[in-house]
N, CA and C of each residue as an Amber inpcrd file, in Angstrom:
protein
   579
 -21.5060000 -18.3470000  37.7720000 -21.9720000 -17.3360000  36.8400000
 -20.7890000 -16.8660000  35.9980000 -20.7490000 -16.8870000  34.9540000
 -19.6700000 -16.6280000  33.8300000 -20.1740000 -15.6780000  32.8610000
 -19.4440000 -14.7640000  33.2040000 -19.6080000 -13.3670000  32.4250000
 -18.6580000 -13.0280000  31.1310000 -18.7850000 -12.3380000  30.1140000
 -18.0910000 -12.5840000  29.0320000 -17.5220000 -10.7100000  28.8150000
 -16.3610000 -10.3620000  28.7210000 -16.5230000  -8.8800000  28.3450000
 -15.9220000  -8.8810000  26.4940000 -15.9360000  -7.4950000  26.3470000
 -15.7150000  -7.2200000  24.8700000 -14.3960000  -6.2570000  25.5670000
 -13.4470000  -6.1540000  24.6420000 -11.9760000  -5.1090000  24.5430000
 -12.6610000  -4.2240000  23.6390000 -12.9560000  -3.4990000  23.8900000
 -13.0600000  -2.2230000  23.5730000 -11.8410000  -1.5430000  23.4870000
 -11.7100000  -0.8730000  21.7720000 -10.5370000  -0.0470000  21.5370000
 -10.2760000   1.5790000  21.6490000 -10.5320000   1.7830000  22.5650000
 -10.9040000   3.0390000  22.9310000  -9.2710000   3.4750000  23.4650000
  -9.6570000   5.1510000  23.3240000  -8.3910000   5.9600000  23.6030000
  -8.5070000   7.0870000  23.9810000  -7.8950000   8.1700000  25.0150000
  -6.9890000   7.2300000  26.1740000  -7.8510000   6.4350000  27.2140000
  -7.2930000   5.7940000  27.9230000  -8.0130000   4.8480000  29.0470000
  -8.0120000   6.3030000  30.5390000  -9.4330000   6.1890000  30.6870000
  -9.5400000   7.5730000  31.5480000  -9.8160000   6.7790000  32.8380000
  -9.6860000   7.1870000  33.8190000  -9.7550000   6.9570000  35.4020000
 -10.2360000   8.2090000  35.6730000 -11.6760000   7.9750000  36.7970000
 -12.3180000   8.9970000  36.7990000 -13.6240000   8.4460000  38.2620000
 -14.0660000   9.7660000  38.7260000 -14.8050000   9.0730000  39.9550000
 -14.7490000  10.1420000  40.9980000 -15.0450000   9.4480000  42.2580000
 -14.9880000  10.2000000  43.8380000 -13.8550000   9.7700000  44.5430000
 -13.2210000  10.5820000  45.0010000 -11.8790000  10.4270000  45.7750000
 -12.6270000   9.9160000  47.0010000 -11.8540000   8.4350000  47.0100000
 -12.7750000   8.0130000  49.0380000 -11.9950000   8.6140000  49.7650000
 -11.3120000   9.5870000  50.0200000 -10.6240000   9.9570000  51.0660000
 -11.5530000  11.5600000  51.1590000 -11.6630000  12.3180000  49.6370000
 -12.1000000  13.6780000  49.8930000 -13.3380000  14.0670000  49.4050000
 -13.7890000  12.8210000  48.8120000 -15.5870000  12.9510000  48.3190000
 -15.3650000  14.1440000  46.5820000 -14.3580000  14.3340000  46.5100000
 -14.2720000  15.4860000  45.1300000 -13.9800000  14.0950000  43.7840000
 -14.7190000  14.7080000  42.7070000 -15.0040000  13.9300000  41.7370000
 -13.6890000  14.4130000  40.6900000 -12.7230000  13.7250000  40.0980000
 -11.6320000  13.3500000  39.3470000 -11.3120000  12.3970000  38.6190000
 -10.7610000  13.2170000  37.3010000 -10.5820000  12.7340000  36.3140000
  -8.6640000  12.3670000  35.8600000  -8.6730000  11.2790000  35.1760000
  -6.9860000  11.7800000  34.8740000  -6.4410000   9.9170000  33.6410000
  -5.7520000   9.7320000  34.0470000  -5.0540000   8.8810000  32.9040000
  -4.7070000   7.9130000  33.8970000  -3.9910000   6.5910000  33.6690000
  -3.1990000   5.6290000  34.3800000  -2.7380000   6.6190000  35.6460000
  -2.0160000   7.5750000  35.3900000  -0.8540000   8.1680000  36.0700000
  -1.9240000   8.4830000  37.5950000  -3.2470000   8.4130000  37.3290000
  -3.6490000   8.6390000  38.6260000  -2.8250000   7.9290000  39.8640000
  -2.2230000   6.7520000  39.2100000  -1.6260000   5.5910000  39.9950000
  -0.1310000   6.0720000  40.4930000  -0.1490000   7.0600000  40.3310000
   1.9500000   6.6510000  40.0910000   1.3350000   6.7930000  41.8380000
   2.4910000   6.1490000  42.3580000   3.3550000   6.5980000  43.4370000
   4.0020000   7.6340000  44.2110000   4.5540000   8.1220000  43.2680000
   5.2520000   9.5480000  43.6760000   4.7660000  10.6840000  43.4330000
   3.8750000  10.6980000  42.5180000   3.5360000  11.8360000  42.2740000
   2.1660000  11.8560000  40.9350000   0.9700000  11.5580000  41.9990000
  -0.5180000  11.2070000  41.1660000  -0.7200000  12.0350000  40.4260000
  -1.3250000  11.9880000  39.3530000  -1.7430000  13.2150000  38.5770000
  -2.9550000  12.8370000  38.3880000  -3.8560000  13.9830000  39.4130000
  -5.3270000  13.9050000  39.4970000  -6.0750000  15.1470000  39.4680000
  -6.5820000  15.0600000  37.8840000  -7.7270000  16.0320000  37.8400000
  -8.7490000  16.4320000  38.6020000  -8.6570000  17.1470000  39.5710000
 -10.1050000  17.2420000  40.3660000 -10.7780000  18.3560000  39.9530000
 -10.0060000  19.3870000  39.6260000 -10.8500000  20.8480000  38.2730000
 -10.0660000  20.6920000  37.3930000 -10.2360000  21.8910000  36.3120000
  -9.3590000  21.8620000  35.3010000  -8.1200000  22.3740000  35.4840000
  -7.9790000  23.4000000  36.7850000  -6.8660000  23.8360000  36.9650000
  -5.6290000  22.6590000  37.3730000  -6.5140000  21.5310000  38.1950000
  -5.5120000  20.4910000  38.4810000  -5.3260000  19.8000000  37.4480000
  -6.1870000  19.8410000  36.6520000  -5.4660000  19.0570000  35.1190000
  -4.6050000  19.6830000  33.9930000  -4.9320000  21.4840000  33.8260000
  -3.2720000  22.2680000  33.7560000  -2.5360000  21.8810000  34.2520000
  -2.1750000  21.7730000  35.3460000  -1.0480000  21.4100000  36.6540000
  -0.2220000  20.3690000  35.7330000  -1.4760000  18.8820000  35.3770000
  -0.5080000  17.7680000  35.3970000  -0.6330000  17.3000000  34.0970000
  -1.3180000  17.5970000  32.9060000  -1.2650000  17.0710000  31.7180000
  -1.2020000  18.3880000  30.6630000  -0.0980000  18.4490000  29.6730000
  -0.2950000  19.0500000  28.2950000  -0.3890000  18.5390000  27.7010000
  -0.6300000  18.7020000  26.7200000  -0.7730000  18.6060000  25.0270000
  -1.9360000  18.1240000  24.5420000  -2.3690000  17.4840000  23.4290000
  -3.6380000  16.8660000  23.0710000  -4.6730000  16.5680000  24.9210000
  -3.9660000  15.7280000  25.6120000  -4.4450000  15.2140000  26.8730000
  -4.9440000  16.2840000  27.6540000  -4.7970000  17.1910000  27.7100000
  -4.9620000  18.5200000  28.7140000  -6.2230000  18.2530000  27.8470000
  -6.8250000  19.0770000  26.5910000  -8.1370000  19.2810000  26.3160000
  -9.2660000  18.0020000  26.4600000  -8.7210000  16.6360000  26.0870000
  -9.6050000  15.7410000  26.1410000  -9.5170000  15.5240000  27.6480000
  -8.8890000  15.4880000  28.5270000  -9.3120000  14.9080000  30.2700000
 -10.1560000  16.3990000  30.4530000 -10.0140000  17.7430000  30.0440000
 -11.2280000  18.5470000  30.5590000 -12.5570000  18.3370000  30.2690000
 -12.6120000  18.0570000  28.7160000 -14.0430000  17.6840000  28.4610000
 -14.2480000  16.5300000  28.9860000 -13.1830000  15.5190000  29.2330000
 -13.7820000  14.0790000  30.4630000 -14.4610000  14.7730000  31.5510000
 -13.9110000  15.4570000  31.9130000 -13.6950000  16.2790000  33.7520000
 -15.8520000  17.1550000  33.2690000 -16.0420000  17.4420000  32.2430000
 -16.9730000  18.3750000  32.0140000 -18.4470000  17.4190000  32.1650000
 -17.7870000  16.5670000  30.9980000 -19.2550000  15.1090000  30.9860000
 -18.8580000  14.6810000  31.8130000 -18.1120000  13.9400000  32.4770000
 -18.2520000  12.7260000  33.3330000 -18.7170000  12.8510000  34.3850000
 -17.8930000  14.4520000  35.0810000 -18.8630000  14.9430000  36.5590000
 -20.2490000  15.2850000  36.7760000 -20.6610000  15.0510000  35.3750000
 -22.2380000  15.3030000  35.1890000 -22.5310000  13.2840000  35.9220000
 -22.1740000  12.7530000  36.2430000 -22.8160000  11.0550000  36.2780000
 -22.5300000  11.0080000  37.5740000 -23.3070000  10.1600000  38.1570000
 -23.4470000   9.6430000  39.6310000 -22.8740000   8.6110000  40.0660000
 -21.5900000   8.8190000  39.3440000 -20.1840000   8.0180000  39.7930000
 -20.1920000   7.5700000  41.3310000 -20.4730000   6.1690000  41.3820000
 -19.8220000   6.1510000  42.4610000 -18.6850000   5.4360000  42.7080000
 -17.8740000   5.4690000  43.6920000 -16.2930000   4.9450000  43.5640000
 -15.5820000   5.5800000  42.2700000 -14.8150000   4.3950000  41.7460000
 -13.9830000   4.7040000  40.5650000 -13.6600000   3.7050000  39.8050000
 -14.3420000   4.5390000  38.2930000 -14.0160000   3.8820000  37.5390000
 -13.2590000   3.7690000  36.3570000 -12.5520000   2.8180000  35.4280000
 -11.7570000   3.1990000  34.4010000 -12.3850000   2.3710000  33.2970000
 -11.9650000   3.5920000  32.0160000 -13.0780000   3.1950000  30.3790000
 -12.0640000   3.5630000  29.5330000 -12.6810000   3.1100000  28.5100000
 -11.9610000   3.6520000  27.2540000 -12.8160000   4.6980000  26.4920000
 -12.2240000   5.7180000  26.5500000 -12.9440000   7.0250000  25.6870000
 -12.9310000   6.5980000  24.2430000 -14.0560000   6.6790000  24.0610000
 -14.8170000   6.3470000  22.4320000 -14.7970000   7.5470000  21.2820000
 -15.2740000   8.4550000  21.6980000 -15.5420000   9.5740000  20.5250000
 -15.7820000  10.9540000  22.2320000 -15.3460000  12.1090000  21.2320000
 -15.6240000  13.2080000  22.0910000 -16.4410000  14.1460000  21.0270000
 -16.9460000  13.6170000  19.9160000 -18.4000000  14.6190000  19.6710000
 -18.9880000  13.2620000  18.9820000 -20.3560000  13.7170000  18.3120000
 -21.0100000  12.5360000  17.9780000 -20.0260000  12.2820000  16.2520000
 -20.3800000  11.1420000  16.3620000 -19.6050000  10.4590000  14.9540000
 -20.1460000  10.4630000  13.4250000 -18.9960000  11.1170000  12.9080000
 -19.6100000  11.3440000  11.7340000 -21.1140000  10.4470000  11.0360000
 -21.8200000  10.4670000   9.9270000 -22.7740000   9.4500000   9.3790000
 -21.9980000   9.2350000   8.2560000 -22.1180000   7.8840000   7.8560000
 -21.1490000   7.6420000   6.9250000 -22.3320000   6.5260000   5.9350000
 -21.4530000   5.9910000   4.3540000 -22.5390000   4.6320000   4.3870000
 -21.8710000   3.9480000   4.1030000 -21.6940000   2.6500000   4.3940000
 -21.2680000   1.4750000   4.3820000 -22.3130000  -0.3150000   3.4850000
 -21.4260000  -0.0920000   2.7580000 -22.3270000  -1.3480000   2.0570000
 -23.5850000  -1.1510000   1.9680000 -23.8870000   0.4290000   1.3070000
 -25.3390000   0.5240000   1.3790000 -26.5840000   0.9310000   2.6830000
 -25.3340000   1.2250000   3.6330000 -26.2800000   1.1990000   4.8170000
 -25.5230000   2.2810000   6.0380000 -26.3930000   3.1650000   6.1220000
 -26.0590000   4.4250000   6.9760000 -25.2800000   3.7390000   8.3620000
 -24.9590000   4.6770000   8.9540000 -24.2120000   4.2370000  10.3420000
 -23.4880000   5.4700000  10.9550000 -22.7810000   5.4820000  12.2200000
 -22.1170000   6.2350000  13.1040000 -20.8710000   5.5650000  12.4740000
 -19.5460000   6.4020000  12.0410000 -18.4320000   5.7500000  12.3120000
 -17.7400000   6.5370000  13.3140000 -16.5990000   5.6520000  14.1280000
 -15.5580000   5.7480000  14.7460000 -14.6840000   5.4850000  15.2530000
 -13.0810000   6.1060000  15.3900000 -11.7950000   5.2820000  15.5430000
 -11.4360000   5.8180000  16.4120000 -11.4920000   5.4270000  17.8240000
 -10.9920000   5.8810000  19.0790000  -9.4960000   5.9610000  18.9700000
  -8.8650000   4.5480000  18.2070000  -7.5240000   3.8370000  18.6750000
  -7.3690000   3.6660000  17.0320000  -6.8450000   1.8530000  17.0410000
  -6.6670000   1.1550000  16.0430000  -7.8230000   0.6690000  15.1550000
  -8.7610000   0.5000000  16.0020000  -9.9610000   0.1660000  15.7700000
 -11.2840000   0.8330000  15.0820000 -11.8130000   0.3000000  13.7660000
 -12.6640000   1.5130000  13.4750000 -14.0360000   0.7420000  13.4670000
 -15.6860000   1.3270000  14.3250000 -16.5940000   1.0360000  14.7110000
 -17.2010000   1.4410000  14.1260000 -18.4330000   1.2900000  13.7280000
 -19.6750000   1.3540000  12.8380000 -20.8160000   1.1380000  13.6240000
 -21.7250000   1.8210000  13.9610000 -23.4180000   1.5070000  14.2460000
 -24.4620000   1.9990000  13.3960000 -24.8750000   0.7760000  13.0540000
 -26.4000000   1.3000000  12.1740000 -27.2310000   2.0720000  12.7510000
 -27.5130000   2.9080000  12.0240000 -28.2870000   4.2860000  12.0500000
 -29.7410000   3.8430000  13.1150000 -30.2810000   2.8950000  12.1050000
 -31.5250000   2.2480000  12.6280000 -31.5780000   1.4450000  13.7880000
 -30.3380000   1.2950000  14.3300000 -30.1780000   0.1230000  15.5600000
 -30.4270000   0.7940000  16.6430000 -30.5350000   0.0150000  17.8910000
 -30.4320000   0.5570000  19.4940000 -29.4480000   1.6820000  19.8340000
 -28.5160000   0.9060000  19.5220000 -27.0460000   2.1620000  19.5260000
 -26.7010000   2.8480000  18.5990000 -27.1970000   2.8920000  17.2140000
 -26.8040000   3.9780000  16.5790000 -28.0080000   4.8100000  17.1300000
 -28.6190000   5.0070000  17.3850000 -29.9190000   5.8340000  18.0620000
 -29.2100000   6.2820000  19.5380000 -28.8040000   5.7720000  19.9960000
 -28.0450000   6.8130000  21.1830000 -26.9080000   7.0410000  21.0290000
 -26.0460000   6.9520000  19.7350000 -24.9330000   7.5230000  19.4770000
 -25.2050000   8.8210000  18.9070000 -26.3210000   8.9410000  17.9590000
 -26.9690000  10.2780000  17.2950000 -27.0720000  11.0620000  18.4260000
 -27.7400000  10.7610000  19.3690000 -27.7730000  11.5090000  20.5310000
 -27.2170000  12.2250000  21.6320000 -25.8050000  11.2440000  21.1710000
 -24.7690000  11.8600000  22.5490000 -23.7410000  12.6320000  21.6690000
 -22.9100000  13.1330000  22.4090000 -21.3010000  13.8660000  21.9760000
 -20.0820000  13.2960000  22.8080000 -20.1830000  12.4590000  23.4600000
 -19.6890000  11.9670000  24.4010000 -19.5980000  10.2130000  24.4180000
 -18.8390000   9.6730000  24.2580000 -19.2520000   8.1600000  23.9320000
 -17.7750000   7.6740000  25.3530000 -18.2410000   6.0980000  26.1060000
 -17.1330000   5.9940000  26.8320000 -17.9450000   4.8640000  27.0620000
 -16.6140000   4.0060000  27.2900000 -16.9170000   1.7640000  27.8000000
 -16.3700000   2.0450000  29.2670000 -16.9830000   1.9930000  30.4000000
 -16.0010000   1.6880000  31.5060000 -15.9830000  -0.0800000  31.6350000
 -14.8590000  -0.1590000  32.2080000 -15.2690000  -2.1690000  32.0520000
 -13.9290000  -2.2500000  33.9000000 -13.5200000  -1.4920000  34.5040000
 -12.9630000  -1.7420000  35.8670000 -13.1790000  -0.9640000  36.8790000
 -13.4220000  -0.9710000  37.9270000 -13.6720000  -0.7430000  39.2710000
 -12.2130000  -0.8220000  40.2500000 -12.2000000   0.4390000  40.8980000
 -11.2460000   0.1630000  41.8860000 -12.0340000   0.7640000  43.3030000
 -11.4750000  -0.2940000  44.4970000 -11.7130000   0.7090000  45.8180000
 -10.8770000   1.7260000  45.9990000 -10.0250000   1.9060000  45.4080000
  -9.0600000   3.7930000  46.0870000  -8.3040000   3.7500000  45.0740000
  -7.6150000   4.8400000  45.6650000  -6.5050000   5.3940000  44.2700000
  -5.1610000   4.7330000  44.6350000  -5.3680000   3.6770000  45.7720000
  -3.9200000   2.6520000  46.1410000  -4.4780000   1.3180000  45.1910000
  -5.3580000   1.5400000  44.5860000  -5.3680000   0.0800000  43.8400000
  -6.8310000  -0.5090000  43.5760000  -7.0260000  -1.8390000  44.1700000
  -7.8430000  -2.6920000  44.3730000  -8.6450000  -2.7390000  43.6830000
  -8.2680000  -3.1270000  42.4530000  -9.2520000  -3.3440000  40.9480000
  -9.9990000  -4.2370000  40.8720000 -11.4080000  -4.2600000  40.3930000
 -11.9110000  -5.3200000  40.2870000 -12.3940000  -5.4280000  39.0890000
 -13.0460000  -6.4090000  38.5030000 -13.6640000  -6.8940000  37.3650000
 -15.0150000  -6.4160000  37.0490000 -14.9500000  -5.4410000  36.0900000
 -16.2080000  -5.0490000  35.6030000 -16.7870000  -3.8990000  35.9440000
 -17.5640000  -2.9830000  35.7470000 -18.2610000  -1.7630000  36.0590000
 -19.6690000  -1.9530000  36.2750000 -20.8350000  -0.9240000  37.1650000
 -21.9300000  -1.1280000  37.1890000 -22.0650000   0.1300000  36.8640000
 -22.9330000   0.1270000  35.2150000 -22.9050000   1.7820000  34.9870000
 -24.3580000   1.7740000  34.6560000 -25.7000000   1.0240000  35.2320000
 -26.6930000   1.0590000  34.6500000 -27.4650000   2.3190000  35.4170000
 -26.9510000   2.6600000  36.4980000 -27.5360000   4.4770000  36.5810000
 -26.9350000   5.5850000  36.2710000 -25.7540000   4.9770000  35.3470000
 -24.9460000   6.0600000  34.1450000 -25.4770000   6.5660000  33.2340000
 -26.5420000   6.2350000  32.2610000 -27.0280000   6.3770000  30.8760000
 -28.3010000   7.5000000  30.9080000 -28.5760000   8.2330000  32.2830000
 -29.5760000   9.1590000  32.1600000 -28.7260000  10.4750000  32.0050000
 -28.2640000  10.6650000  31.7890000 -27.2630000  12.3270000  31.1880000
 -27.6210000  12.9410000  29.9400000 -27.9630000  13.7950000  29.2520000
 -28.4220000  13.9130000  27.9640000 -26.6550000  13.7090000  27.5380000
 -26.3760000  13.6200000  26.3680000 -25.6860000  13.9310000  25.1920000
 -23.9920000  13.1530000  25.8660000 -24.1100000  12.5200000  27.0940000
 -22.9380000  11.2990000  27.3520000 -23.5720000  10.3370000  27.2170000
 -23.1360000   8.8340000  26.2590000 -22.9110000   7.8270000  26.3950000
 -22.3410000   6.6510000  26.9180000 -22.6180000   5.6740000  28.1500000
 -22.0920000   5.0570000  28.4610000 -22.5250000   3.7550000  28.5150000
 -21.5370000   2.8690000  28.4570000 -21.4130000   1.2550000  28.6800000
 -20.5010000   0.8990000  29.0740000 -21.0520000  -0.4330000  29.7680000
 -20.1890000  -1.3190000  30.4860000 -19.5960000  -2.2220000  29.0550000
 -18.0760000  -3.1580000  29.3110000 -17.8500000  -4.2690000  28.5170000
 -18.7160000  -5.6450000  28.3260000 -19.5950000  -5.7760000  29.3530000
 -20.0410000  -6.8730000  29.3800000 -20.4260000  -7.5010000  28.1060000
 -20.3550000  -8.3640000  27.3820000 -20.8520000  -8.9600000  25.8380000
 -22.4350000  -8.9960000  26.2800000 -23.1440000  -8.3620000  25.3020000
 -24.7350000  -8.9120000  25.2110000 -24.9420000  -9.6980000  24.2070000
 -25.7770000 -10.9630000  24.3120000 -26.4350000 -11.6720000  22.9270000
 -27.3760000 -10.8830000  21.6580000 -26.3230000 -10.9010000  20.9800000
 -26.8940000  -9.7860000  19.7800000 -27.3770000 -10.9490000  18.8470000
 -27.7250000 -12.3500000  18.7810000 -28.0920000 -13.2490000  17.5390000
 -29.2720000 -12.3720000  17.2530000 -29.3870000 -12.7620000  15.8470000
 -30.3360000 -12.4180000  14.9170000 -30.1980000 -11.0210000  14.8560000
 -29.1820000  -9.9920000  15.3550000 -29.3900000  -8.2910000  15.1230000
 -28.0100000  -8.4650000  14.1660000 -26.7470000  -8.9880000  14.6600000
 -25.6080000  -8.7680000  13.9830000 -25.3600000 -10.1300000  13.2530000
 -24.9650000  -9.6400000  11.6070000 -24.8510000 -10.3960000  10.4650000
 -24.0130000 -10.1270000   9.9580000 -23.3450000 -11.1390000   8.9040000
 -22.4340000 -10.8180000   8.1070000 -23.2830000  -9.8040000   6.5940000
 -22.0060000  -9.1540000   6.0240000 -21.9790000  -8.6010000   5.3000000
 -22.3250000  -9.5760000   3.6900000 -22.5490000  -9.0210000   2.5130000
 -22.7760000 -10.5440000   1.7570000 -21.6450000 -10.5280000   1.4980000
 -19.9660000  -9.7860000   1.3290000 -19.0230000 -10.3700000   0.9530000
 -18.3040000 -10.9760000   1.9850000 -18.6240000 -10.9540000   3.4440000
 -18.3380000 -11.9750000   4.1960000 -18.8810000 -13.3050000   4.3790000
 -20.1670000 -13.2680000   4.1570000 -21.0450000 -14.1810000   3.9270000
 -20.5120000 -14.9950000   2.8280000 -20.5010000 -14.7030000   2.0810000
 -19.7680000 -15.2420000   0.2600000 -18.8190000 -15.9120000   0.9060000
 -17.6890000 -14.9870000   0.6950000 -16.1170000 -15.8310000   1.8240000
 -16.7880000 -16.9490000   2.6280000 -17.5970000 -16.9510000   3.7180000
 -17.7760000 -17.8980000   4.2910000 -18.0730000 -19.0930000   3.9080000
 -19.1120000 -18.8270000   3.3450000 -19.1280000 -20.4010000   2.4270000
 -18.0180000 -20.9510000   1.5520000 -17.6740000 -19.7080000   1.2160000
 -16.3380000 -20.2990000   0.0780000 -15.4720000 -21.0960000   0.9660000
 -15.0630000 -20.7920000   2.1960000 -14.6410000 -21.1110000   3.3440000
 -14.9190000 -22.9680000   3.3080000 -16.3630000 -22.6770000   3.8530000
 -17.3060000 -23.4260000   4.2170000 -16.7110000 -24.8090000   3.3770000
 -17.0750000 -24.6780000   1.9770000 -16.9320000 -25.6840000   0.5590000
 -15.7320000 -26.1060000   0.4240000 -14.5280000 -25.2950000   0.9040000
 -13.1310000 -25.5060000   0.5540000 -13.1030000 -26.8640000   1.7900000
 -13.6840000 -26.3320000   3.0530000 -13.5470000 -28.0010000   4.2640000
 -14.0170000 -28.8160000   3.4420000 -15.1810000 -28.5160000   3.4670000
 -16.1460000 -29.8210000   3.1840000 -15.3860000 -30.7330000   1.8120000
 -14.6100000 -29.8690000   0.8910000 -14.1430000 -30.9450000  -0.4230000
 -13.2380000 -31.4500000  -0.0540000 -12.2060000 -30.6160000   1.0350000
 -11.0160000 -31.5150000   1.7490000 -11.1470000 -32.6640000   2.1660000
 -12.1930000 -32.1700000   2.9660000 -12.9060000 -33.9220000   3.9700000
 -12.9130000 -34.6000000   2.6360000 -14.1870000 -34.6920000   1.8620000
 -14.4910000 -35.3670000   1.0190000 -13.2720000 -36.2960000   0.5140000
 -12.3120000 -35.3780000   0.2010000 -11.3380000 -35.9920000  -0.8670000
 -10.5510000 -37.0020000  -0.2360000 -10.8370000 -36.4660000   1.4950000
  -9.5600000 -37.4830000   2.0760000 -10.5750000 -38.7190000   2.3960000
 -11.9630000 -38.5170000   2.4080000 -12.7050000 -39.8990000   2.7020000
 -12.6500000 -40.9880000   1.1850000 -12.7610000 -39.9350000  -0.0300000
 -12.6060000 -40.7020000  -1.3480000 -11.2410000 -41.6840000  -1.2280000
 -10.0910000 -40.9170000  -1.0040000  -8.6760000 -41.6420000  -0.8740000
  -8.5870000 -42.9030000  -0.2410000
């Protein structure tokens, strides 16, 4: 069975879940990992404790939505948007935009997911699994009893077959063929020769 994921450009990468040792639900950054000295949100006061600046406000509102989900174990995502995303139009055509990272995302208004992006304030990809906070990562997330929360969004990385929903644009389309014609006369010319 061969599974395909998507990189999702999301920012920061949150670690978040049930402590298997104390059953309390926590939120925090990589650093959940250090060694010497974890930095693990389990209220907000423990996330005063261990994160300032920009990071202090976004791991609370993690810590606010996320403990709303029936996390089990732990998992790590890339935070997408922390309110819903502006409406913007693009080539004629409404959509959600947003730039977690480097990356800037678009969903049509009218699609599956721009319809539950309108809906949430909260957007997040988990795509890894660990057994404890000593490690033991595994491949992939199971978040399909994640998505009943009002106004959080979640997904796994897994790639779904989107043929026939996602298309090119016509000035990509254009390019393409132009693309397309530039092989095909190459060939040609080297079969004429």
């Amino acid at each position: 069975d061969t599974r395909v994921t998507v990189k999702w450009d999301g920012a920061p990468a949150v670690i978040c879940g049930k402590d298997p040792q104390t059953g309390q639900f926590f939120v925090g950054t990589k650093s959940v990992f250090n060694k010497t000295t974890p930095k693990i949100g389990y209220n907000e006061d423990f996330i005063d404790f261990h994160y300032e600046g920009a990071i202090n406000g976004i791991l609370k509102q993690c810590y606010r939505e996320l403990s709303k989900l029936p996390i089990e174990g732990i998992l790590q995502g890339d935070l997408l948007y922390t309110s819903t995303p502006p409406l913007v139009t693009i080539s004629g055509k409404r959509g959600y935009r947003f730039k977690p990272n480097t990356i800037t995302y678009a969903a049509p208004v009218d699609s599956k997911l721009g319809q539950e992006i309108a809906e949430s304030k909260f957007g997040i990809v988990f795509h890894t699994t660990y057994d404890s906070l000593d490690g033991g990562a595994s491949f992939g997330a199971d978040v399909s009893g994640l998505n009943k929360v009002p106004g959080v969004w979640v997904d796994d990385a897994y790639f779904t077959d989107d043929t026939g929903t996602v298309t090119l644009t016509e000035d990509e389309e254009a390019e393409r063929r132009q693309q397309e014609f530039k092989e095909k006369s190459i060939l040609l010319a080297e079969i004429l020769d």
